[in-house]
N, C-alpha and C positions, 0 to 999 in steps of 0.2 A: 146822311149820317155815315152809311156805309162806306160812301165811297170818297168821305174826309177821312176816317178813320185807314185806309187801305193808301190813300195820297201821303198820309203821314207815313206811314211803314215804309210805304215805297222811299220815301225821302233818305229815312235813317238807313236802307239798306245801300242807298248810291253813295252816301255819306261816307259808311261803312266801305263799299267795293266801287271808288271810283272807275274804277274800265268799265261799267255798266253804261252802254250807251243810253240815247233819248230810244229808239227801237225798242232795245231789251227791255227798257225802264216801263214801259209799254206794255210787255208780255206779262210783265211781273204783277202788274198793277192790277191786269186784268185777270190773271191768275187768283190774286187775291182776292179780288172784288166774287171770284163764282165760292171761291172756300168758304168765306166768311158771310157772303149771302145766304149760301145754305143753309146755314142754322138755322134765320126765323123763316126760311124759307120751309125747311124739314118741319119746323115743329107747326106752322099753320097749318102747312098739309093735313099731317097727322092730325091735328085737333078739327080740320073742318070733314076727315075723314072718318072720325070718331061722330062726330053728331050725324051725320049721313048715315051710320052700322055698317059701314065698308073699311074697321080701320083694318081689321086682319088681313083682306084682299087688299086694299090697298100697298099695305107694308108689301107683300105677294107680290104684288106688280112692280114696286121697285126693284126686287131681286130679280123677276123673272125677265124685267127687258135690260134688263144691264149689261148682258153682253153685246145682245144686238143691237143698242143704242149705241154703247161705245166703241164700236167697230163704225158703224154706220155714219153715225155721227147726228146733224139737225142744227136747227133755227137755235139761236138764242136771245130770247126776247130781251129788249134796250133799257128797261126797269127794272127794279128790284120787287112794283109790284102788279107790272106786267109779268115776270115770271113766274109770279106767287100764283096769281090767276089762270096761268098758262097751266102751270105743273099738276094744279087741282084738277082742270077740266080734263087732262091726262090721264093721271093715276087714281083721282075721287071716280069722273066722269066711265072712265074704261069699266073701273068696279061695280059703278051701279047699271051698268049695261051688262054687263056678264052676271047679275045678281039678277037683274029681273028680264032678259029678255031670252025665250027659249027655241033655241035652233031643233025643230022637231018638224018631220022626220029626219031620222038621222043624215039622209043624205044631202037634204039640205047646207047641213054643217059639213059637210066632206064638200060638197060644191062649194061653199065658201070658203073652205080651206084650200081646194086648187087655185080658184080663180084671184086666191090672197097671195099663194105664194108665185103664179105667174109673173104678177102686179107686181109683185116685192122684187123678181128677179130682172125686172125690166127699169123699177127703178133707182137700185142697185148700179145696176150697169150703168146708167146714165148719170148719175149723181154721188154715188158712194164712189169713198169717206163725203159726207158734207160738210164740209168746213167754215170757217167764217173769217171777215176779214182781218180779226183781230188775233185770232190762231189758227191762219192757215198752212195747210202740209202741205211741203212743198216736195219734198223726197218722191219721186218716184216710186222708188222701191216700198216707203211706208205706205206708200198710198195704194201699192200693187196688193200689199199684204193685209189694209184693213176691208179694201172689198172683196179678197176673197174670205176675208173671216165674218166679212158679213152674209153672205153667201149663204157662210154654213152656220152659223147661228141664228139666223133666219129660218132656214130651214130645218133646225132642230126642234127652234121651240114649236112650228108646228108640227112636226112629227108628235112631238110631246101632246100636243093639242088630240090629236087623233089615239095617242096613247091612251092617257089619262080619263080614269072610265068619270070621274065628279066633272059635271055637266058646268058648271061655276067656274071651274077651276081649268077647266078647258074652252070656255067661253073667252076668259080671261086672255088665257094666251093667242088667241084668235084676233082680237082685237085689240090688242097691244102691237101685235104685228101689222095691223091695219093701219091705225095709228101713228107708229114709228115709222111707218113708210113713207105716211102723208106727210110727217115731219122733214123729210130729206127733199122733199119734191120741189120744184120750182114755182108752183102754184105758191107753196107755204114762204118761200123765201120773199115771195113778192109782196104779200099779203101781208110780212111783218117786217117786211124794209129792208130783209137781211139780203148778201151777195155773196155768192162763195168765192172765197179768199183764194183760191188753187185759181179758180178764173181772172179775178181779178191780178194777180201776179202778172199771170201770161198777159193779158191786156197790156199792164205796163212795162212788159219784156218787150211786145212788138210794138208800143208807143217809141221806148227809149230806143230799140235798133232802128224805125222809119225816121226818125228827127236825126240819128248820127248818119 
């Protein structure tokens, strides 16, 4: 349904700005397809977050990885309700782990806070921005600029983690980071079929320069 509804739009806007190639016509499509999925995407969430008692943390966890997510980047699952299911085990899943499971003694959670942000910086450096094949960065320079901002909003929100005296609410940020990490990784891209788009380019750079 979604993605007649987004076929159409795309249609009337090439209609509308013929110099829209088949490529761009592409970007647009898919552009539209993540907007417009969001809604019943957004609103399952929240409702299967509500019967769970984690809608307040959940909301939480949307703000709280949003920088890091969008710097960083990740997978985007091929469904509309592969992504529903994805988003929930995320943002539901992260909440009810930060709600019931308690990092005590405290150093424990400082241990897991090093050995999160080690993990994050190593795969950072290997994988960030994570791209995909349908919007991939190609720019150098953007791509210099969102792993260094992932870097540091990585490392904020654990700082935050260590800051913030609510045990919940620093749980939270702990494994959101863990999470978003796993999401960028190679492991995860295998596992949901995805390919990063920055590689895939180059692939077909040194295909098209070996065949000329």
């Amino acid at each position: 349904m979604i993605e007649k509804i987004c076929n159409k739009l795309t249609d009337k806007i090439r209609n509308k700005m013929p110099e829209i190639d088949d490529e761009r016509a592409e970007v647009i499509n898919y552009g539209l397809q993540l907007v417009i999925g969001e809604i019943p995407k957004t609103f399952v969430l929240l409702l299967i977050a509500y019967v769970c008692g984690v809608l307040e943390l959940s909301i939480l966890a949307l703000l709280f990885i949003m920088p890091y997510r969008t710097f960083s980047g990740g997978v985007h699952l091929k469904t509309h309700i592969g992504c529903i299911v994805g988003s929930s085990l995320f943002y539901v899943g992260t909440s009810l782990l930060s709600k019931y499971i308690i990092l005590q003694p405290i150093y424990i959670k400082y241990a897991l806070i090093a050995v999160t942000w080690i993990f994050s910086m190593i795969m950072i450096k290997l994988y960030a921005p994570a791209d995909t094949e349908n919007v991939p960065i190609l720019r150098k320079k953007d791509r210099k600029i969102k792993k260094i901002l992932s870097y540091i909003t990585m490392t904020l929100t654990l700082v935050a983690a260590i800051i913030i005296k609510n045990s919940t609410i620093s749980n939270l940020l702990i494994f959101l980071t863990i999470f978003q990490t796993i999401w960028i990784s190679k492991f995860t891209y295998k596992l949901t079929n995805n390919k990063y788009g920055y590689e895939e380019y180059i692939k077909t750079q040194k295909s098209s320069t070996n065949l000329a």
